[in-house]
C-alpha positions in Angstrom: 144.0 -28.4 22.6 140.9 -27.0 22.6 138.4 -26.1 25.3 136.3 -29.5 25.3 139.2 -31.5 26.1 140.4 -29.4 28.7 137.3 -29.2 30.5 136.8 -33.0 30.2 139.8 -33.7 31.7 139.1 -30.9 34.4 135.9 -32.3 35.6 137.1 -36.2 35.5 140.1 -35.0 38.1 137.1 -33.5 40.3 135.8 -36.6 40.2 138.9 -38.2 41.0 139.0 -35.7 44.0 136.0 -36.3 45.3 136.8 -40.0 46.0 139.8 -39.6 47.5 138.4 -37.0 49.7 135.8 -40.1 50.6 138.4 -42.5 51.3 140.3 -40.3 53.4 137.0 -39.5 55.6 136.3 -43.2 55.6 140.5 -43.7 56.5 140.3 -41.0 59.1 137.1 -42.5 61.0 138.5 -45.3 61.7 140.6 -45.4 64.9 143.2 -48.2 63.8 145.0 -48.7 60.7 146.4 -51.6 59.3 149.6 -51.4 57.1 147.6 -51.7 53.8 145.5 -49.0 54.9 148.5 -46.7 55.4 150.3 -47.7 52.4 146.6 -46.7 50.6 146.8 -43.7 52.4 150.4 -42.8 51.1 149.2 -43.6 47.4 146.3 -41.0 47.5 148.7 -38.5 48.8 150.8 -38.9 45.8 147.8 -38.9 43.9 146.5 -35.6 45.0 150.3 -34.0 44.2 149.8 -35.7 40.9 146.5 -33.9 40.4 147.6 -30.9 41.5 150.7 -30.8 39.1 148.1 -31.6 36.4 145.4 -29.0 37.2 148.6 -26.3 37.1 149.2 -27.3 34.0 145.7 -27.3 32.5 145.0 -24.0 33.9 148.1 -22.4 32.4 147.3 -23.9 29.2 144.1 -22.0 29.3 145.8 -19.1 30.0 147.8 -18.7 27.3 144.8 -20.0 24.7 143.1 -17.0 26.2 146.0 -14.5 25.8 146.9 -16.3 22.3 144.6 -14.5 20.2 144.3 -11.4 22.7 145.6 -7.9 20.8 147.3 -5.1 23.2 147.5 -1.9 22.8 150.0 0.4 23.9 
């Protein structure tokens, strides 16, 4: 995988962020809640873990694309 695609993929999960961050603004203004809006709530929350998990991953994939053709000396 190649840089592009990584940094693609970054930038649409920001995205991705940014809304949910929105809705939960929008969730949190609001003083009641009906049981659809919790169970949306509950949905993002796994979302965001979901992110997060992929985010890891992308960034420890660039990692070792950057250490892959690195030469050490000793």
């Amino acid at each position: 995988m190649d840089d592009g695609p990584i940094a693609g993929l970054t930038e649409k999960l920001r995205r991705e962020i940014e809304l949910i961050q929105q809705d939960e603004r929008l969730y949190r203004s609001q003083p009641h809640h009906s049981l659809a809006d919790q169970e949306a709530r509950a949905k993002r929350e796994v979302r965001i873990l979901q992110i997060r998990e992929k985010l890891r991953t992308l960034i420890e994939r660039a990692k070792q694309r950057s250490n892959h053709g690195s030469v050490w000396y000793g």
